[in-house]
N, C-alpha and C positions, 0 to 999 in steps of 0.2 A: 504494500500500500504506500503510495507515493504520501513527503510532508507534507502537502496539501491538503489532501484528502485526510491524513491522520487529525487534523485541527478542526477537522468540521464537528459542531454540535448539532446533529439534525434536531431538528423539533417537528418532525414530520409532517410537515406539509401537505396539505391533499392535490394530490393529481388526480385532474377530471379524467374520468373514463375514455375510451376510444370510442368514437364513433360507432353504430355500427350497423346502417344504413349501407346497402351495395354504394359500390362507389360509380359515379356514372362521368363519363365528359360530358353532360348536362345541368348537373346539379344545381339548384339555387345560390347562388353566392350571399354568404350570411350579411345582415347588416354591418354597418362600419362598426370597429370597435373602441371603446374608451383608451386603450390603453395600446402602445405599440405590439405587433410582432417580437420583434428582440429590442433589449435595451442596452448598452455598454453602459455604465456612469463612471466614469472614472478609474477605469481598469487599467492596471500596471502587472505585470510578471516579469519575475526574477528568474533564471536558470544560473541554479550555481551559488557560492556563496564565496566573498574575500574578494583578492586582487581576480580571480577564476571566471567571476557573476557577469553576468549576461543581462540586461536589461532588454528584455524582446517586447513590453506595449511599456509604453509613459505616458500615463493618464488620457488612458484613449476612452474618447463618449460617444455614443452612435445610436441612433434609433432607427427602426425599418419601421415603415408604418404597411398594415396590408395591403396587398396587390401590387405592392412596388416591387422592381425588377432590379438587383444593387449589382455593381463591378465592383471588387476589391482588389487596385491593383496595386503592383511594387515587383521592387527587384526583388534577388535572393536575401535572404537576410531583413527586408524590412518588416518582418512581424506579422505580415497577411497572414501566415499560417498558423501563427500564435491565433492570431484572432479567428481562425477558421476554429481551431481546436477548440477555443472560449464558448464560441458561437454555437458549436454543435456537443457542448456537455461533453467531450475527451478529456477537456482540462478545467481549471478550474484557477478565476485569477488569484492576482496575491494580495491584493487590495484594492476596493472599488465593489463595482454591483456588475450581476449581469441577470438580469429576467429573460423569458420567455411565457409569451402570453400569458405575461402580469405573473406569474411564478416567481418566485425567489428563488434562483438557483443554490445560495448559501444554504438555504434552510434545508437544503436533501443530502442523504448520505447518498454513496454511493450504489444502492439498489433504487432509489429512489430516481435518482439523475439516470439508471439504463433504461426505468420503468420512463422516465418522461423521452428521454435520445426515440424511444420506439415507436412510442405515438407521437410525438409534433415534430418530428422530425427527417426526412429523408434522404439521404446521402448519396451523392453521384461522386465516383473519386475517377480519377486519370487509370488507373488500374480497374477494369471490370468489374473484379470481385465474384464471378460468376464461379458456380461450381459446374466441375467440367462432366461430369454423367449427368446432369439433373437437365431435363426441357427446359425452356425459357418460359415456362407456365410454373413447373416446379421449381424455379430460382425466384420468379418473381412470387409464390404464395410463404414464402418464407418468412417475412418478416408475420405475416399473420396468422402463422403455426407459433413462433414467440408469443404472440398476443393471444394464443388461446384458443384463437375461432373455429368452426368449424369446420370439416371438410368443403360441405356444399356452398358455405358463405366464402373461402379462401377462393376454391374456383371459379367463383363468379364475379370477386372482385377483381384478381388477376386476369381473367379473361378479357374484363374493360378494361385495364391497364394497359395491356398490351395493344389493345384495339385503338386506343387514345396515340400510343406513338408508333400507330401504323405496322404492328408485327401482327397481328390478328392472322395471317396467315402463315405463320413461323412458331406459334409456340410448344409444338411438338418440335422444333430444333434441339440440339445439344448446342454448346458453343459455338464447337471447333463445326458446325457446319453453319456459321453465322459471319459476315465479314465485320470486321471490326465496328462500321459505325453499327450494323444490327448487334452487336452486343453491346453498345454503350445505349443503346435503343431499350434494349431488356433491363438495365442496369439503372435506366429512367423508372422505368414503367416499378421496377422493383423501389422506388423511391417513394411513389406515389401513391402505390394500394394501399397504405396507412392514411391516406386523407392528412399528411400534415400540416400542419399551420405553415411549413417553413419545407423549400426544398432548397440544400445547402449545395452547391457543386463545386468539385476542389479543381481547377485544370481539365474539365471534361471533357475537351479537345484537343489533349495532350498526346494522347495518340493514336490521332485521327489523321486521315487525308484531308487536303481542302476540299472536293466534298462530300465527304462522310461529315466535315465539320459544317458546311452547312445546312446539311439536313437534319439535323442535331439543336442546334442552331434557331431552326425552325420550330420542331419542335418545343424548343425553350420557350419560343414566342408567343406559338398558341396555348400553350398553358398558362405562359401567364397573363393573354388576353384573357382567359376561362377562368382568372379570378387567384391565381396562384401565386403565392409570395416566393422569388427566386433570389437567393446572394449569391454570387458565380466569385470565385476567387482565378484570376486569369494575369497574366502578363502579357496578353496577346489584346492589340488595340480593335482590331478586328471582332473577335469576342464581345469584348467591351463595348462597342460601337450597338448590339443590339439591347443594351440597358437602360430601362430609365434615369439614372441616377448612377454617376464613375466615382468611387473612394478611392482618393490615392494614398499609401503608406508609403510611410521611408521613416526610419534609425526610429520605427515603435511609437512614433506618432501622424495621426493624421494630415494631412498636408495641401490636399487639395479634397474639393464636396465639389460635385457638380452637378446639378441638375438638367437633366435634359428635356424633362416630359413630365408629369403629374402622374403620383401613382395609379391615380385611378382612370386613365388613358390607354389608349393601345401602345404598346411597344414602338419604339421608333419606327422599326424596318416594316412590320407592319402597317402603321401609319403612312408611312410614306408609298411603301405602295398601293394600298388605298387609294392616297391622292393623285396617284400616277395613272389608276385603273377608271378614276372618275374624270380626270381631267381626257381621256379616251374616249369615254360615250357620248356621241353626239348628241345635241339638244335640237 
């Protein structure tokens, strides 16, 4: 058990239940909420102790409100990944706050913080993560075999996951009969069958073609036109380019906010070709 984690005095906090409504690419998007998505306040981490210590965030603060679509970018070394680990309950800071949907993340021990990573949480890493005999049906009901659910409810959520980023015809594949963007495709879709509050992506296009990344890409777009809150952690301008909103890090503090579009908007690239598609139709 990491020092972090040994200092914490949970007071057990209740974590809402999962969903557990089929998931559909339809779904009603719920009213706005009082309180952000994620919140940083003030978070600082240390790795390391003496002349040794590492400073990777300096009082970094950050709010996502829902629907919004965030870029985290930065060089090596500038702390994104710190704050990707913060963000997605891995780590835990060393002073300051971090919420997720109005949660205190201090107040959970650690069964508490895997019990909340599973439900509001879904994770696309640059690595698949795909188990290599398992269908892309059984990779994606996985997370909601942790959660308990049933047979017939897993299958039908992962059915519409997969259907949502277009593999609805593939998920009796295995892997290794899937080209790379189709399994970062399942690796979505496996993010998503939890209904999270938050879809966290670390490099998702990291080892991709250009385009396998942009279909990927897309992807990202129409989910989070469909109401979906996305953080993308990327050093590719490209990437970033289809966010509503660019965070730049460098030496563990924020440095540049950019707003490009209003959370509750279409995605840039979407937008823009809307108005490319309207400006088209004759009057």
């Amino acid at each position: 058990m990491s020092p972090a984690m040994r200092r914490r005095q949970p007071r057990h906090a209740a974590v809402p239940p999962p969903a557990t409504e089929p998931f559909t690419a339809t779904e009603p998007l719920a009213a706005p909420q009082r309180h952000p998505v994620i919140r940083l306040a003030s978070v600082t981490k240390t790795y390391g102790t003496g002349e040794a210590a590492v400073q990777a965030l300096r009082g970094v603060s950050l709010d996502v409100v829902e629907r919004d679509y965030v870029a985290i970018m930065g060089a090596s070394g500038s702390g994104k990944s710190t704050m990707m680990n913060i963000i997605g309950c891995l780590d835990v800071p060393g002073e300051g706050q971090f919420l997720i949907d109005g949660i205190d993340t201090s107040l959970l021990d650690e069964q508490q913080l895997a019990v909340l990573r599973n439900r509001k949480i879904g994770f696309v890493f640059q690595a698949f993560n795909l188990i290599p005999r398992m269908s892309a049906l059984a990779n994606v009901e996985l997370p909601l075999s942790y959660a308990g659910l049933k047979t017939a409810e897993r299958r039908l959520r992962a059915q519409a996951a997969l259907e949502l980023v277009g593999l609805g015809n593939r998920m009796q594949a295995q892997p290794q009969q899937l080209s790379g963007g189709q399994q970062q495709r399942v690796a979505v879709a496996r993010a998503l069958v939890t209904a999270p509050s938050l879809v966290l992506a670390d490099e998702p296009t990291g080892n991709l073609d250009t385009r396998a990344s942009a279909d990927l890409m897309d992807v990202f777009d129409r989910l989070n036109s469909a109401g979906r809150t996305i953080v993308l952690i990327t050093h590719e301008a490209d990437v970033a380019a289809h966010a509503k909103r660019v965070i730049g890090v460098q030496d563990g503090r924020i440095v540049a906010d950019r707003r490009v579009s209003r959370a509750d908007t279409l995605p840039p690239r979407l937008a823009d070709a809307q108005t490319v598609t309207s400006a088209r139709v004759p009057r």
